[in-house]
N, C-alpha and C positions, 0 to 999 in steps of 0.2 A: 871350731864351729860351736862346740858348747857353750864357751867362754863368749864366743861373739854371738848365738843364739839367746844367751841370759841377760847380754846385755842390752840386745833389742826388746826383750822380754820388758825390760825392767823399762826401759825408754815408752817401750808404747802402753805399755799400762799407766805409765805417769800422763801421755800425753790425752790418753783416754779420758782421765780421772778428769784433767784440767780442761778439759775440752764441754763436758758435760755440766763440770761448775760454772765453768762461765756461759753455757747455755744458762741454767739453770738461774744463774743473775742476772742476766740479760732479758729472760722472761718476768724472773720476781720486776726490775726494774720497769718493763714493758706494762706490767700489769700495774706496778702503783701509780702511771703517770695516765695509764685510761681511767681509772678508778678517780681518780683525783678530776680528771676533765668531766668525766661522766655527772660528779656530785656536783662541780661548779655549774654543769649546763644546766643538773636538772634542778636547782637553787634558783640558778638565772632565769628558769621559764616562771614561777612565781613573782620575782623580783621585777620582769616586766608586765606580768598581769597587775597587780599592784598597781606598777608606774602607771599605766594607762588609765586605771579606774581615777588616780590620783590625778594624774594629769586633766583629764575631762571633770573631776567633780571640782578644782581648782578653778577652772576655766568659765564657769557654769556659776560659780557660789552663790552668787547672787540669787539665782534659780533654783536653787537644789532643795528639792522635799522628797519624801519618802518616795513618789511614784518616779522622780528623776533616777536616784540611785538604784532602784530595783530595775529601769533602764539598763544602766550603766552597767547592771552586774549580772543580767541575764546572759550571757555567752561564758560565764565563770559555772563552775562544775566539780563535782570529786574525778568523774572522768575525766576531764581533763587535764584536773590538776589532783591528781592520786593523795589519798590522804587527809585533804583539805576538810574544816569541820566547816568553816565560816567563815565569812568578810562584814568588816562592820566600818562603820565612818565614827569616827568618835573627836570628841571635842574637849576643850581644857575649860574649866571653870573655876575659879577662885570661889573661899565658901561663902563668901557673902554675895556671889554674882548666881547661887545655886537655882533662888526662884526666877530669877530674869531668863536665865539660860534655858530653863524649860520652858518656861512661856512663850519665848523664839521660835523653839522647834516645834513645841506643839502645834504651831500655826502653819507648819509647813510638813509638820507626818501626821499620825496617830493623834487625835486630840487627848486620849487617854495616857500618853507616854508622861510617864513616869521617873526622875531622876531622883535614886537611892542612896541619901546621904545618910549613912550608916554611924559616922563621926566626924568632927570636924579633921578637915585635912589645911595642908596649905595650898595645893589645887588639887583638884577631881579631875578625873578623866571620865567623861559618861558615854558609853555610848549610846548614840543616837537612832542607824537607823544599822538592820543587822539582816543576812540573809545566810540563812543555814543550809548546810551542803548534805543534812543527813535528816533522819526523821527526828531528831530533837528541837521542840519548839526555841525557836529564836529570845532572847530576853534582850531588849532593849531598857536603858533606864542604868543599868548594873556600873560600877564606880570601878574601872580598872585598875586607879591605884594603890585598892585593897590588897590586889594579887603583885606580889613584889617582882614576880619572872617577868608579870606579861608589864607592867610599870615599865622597868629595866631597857623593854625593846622600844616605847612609845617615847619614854626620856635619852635616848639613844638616838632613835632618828631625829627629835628634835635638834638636839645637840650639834649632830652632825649635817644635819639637813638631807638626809639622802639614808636609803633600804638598811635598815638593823634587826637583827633577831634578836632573842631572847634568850637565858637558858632552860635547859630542857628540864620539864616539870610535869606536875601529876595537875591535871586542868580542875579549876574546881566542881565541874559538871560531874568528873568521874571519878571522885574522892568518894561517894559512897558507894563506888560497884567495888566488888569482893577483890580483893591485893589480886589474885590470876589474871581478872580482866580489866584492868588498871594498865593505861598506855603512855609514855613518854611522849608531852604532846611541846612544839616550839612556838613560839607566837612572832610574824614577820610583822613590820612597819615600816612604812614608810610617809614623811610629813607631807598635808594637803597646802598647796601655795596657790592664793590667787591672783588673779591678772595682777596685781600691782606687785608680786613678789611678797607678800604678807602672812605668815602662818595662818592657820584654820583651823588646824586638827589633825587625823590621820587618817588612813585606811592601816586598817589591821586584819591579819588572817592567823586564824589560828590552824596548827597543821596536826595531826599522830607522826610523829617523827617516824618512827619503822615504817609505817605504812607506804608514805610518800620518797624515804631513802629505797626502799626494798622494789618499788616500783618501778625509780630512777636506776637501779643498778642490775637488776632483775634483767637474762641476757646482754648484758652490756657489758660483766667484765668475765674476766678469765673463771672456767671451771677447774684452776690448779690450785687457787688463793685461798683460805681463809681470810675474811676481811672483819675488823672490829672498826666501829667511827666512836669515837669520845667526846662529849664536852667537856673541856677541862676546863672546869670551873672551879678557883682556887678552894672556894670552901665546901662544895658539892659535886666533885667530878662524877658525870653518871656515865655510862654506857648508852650510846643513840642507836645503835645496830649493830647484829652480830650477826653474819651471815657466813654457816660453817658448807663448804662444798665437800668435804671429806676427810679421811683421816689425815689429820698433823703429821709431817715428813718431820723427823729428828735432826732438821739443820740448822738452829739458829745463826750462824751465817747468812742464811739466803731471808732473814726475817726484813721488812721492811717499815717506815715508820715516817708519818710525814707529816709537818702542821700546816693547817688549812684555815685561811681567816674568812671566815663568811659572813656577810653582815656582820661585822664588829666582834665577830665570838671567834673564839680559839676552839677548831676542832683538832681533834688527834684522830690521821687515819694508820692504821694498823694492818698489813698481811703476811699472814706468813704461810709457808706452803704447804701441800697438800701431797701424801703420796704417789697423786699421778702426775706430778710433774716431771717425776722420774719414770717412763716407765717401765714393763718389763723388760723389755727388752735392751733399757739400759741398764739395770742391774744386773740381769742376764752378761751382757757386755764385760763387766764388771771383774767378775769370777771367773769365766772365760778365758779374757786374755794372757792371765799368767803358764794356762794349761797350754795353750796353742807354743809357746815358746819351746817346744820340745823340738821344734825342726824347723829349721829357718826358713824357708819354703811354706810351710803354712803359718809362720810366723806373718812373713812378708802379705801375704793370700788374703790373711785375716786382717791386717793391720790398713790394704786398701779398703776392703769390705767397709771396717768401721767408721775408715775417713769418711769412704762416699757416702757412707748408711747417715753418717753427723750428718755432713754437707745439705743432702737434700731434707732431712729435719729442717734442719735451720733455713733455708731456703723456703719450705712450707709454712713456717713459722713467718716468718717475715710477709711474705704473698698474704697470709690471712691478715696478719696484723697490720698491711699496707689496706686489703680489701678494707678491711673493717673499718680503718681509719676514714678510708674516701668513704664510705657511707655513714661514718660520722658527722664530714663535713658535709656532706650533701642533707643528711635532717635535718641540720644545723642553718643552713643555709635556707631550709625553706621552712623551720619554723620563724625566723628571723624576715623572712617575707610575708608571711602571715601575721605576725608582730604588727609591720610597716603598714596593712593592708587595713589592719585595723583602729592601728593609731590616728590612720587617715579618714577612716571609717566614723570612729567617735568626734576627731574635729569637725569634720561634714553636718554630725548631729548636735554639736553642738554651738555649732553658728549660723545656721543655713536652715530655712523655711522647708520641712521633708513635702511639702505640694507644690511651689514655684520655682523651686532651688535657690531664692532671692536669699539674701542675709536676712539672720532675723534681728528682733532687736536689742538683743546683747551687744550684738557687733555692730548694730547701728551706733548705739549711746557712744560706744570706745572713738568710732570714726568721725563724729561731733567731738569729743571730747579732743581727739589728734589733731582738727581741721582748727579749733579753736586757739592754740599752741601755734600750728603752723604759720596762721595767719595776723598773729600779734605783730604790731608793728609795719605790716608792709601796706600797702595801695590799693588793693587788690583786697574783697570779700565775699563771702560765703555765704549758701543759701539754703534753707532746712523747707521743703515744701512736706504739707501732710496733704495725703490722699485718702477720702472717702468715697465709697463708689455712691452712685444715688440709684435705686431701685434692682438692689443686687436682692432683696430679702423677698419681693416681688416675684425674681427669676427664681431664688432657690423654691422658693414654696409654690410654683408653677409645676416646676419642670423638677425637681428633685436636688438633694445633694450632688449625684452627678453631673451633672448642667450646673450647676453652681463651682464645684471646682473646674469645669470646662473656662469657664467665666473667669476664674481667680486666672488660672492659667497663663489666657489669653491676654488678661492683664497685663501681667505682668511683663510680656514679651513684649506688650506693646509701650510700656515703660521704657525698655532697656529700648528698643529703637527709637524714640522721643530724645532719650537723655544722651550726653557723650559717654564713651568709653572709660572716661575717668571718675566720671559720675557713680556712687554709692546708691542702689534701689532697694530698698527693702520692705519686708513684710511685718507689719506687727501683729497681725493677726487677725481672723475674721474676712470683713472687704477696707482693711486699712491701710495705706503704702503708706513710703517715706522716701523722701527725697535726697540726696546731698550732693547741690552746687558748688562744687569747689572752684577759686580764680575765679569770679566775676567781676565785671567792671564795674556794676551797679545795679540796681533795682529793675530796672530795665532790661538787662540780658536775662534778670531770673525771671519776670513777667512773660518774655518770649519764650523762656521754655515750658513755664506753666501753661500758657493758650495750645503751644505744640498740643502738648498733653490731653488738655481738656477736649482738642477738636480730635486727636487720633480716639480715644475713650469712647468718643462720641457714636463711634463707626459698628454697623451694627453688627452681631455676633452668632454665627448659625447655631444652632441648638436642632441636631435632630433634622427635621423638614421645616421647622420654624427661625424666624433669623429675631434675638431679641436684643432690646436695648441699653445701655445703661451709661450712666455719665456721672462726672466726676467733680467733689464740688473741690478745691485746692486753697489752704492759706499758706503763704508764703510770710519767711520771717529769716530778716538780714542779723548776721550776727552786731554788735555792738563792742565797744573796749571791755565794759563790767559786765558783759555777760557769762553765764555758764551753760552746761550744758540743758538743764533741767528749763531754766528763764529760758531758751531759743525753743525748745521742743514744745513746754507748756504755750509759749505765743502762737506759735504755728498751730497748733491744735484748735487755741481761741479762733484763729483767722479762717480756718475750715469752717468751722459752725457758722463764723460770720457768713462764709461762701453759701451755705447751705439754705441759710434760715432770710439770705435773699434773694433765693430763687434759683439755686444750685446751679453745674452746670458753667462753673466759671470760679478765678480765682480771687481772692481778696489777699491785699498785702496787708499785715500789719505793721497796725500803727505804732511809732517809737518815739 
């Protein structure tokens, strides 16, 4: 019995041992793979705010001045996005394009903006227009490829065409606060492409690295870990976070260690464990089972104890780290509907008239510019009708802006019923539409839809207890072989005034 009581002795203490490390790995393992998804989600919620701002100010170029972008970037926040100092649009300039390039923008932001050519470069990166996430005033005008970090991230997305960071650096705003309050700050980019797929520039954000990691990871990963994230950066590896849960457990075994490419950068994530990974009463465990081997009987007693005592450990473990996962995926899933809601959100604004819901005239020009293409070469042509309302200015100054958007409104409903389904109506703004006949046979099918138009126009409009009037004067303008988009729009515009100036209320074709 001795002999076979020391050998269970010696059995179950071994299986104890092995049973506890391989918990113990299987936790370290469990935790560097949430750790690791946790940092790529919360990189990724950046990386599609970015995309979106880029996508829409791409979309837009043409339009874009300082009141679009501060549009485009009001739903961005430190709250939201933890950390965040800034988002800016910036542009590339060669040094002899430096005075041109301000004199662009100035006409579209700030007339006083300023671009800070501090020495000649081979291109400048200036930024343009800038919107600050904290109480420090925003500086527009400033040359980013002074700063070689935040260079690095803006020559980076170019290169690749797609979201790169930078490495982690002292920002030059906070070079003169005392070395204590000096924060490791990243700078994100990603390149502005518009409609024709043509660079532009960037959206840049600059982040405090701790702030926005500690945020991201902050209840999200295991309270057994120590966690370190590194930039390893071949000539300046720094430390990006260091977030200690408790005293360091003596097992380098159970240490973990894993590269992470985020945006173009090589990060090093780092855990290793903490004393209460083990905890008392597995060490307790520990000591224990060699004593119990005195009587096979409580040898046996003890040794189920500890199985089931493992068992339902591990069993626990698993349950939370299954819970935890499904409500990983479930944020996960509906920040990525809130993503989609908004992507949709900013195309809406930026194609689409916010009082008629008509297209505006960005996406008018593109659908002239498509109809143009489409219809080279075949039988078959196309029709740009402009609309002015006649005594729209009359109603507004009667009855109010209110009754004047009643009036835009009602317009335009009565457009889309006048036109076919395949028909293009839009709004340029004020009381001006626009038309586009696509497939017509000739002059003559777009005459009959212009009368349509002018007699539904005509029909009178309740306002209130008042019913007022208004009507429409219309030029109509066939495209030709050498035309472009600018020659068809500017004709039709001429043809309106003609309608107008003899006797409104009807349409005139121009002449070709």
């Amino acid at each position: 019995m001795l002999a076979s009581g020391g050998v269970a002795t010696a059995f179950a203490t071994s299986v104890v041992s092995r049973g506890q490390e391989r918990l113990a790995e299987q936790a370290m393992t469990q935790s560097m793979n949430e750790s690791a998804g946790v940092i790529a989600d919360g990189i990724g919620a950046y990386k599609d705010a970015l995309l979106d701002v880029a996508t829409a100010v791409g979309a837009g170029f043409t339009q874009l001045n300082a009141r679009t972008f501060a549009h485009l970037t009001v739903a961005l926040s430190a709250e939201r996005l933890a950390g965040a100092t800034s988002i800016s649009f910036v542009v590339p300039a060669a040094d002899s394009q430096v005075a041109q390039t301000q004199a662009y923008w100035r006409a579209r932001g700030p007339a006083t903006l300023t671009l800070y050519r501090t020495r000649a470069e081979a291109e400048h990166q200036f930024v343009i227009f800038t919107r600050s996430f904290n109480s420090r005033a925003p500086t527009p005008g400033r040359d980013l490829a002074l700063t070689p970090a935040t260079a690095e991230a803006l020559n980076t997305a170019q290169h690749v065409w797609s979201f790169a960071m930078g490495p982690a650096h002292i920002a030059v705003r906070d070079r003169q606060l005392p070395a204590a309050q000096q924060k490791l700050s990243v700078t994100m980019a990603i390149p502005v492409l518009d409609g024709v797929g043509a660079f532009r520039g960037w959206i840049v954000m600059g982040a405090y690295a701790d702030d926005f990691l500690r945020a991201t990871l902050t209840g999200r990963i295991s309270d057994h870990v120590n966690l370190t994230l590194t930039d390893v950066d071949p000539q300046a590896p720094r430390t990006i976070v260091s977030i200690d849960a408790g005293a360091p457990l003596d097992e380098p075994g159970l240490d973990r260690g894993r590269d992470l490419y985020i945006g173009q950068r090589l990060w090093r994530l780092g855990l290793t464990p903490t004393s209460t990974l083990l905890g008392d009463g597995d060490r307790r465990l520990r000591r224990f089972t060699p004593w119990a081997g005195g009587a096979f009987t409580l040898l046996l007693a003890a040794l189920v104890a500890v199985l089931a005592g493992a068992r339902n450990r591990a069993m626990d473990q698993v349950d939370r780290a299954t819970a935890a996962l499904r409500h990983d995926i479930a944020r996960r899933q509906e920040v990525e509907r809130q993503l989609r809601e908004r992507e949709r959100e900013l195309h809406e604004m930026a194609f689409h008239d916010q009082l008629t819901g008509l297209v505006n005239r960005s996406l008018f020009y593109d659908r002239v510019a498509e109809a143009l293409d489409d219809h080279a070469g075949r039988a078959s042509v196309f029709a740009v009708l402009f609309i002015d309302l006649d005594g729209f200015k009359a109603v507004n100054d009667a009855y109010g802006h209110s009754a004047g958007d009643l009036v835009l409104r009602t317009t335009a409903e009565r457009l889309l019923n006048s036109t076919r389904g395949s028909d293009t109506v839009a709004r340029f703004g004020g009381d001006e539409f626009a038309v586009l006949l696509e497939h017509m046979a000739g002059s003559a099918d777009a005459c009959a839809i212009a009368d349509r138009i002018v007699a539904d126009l005509r029909v009178p409009i309740r306002v209130g207890s008042d019913e007022v009037t208004v009507t429409a004067s219309v030029g109509i303008r066939l495209n030709l072989p050498d035309d472009d988009t600018d020659m068809i729009l500017r004709a039709a515009d001429l043809a309106m005034y003609q309608a107008k100036t003899s006797g409104k209320s009807q349409h005139v074709l121009a002449a070709v």
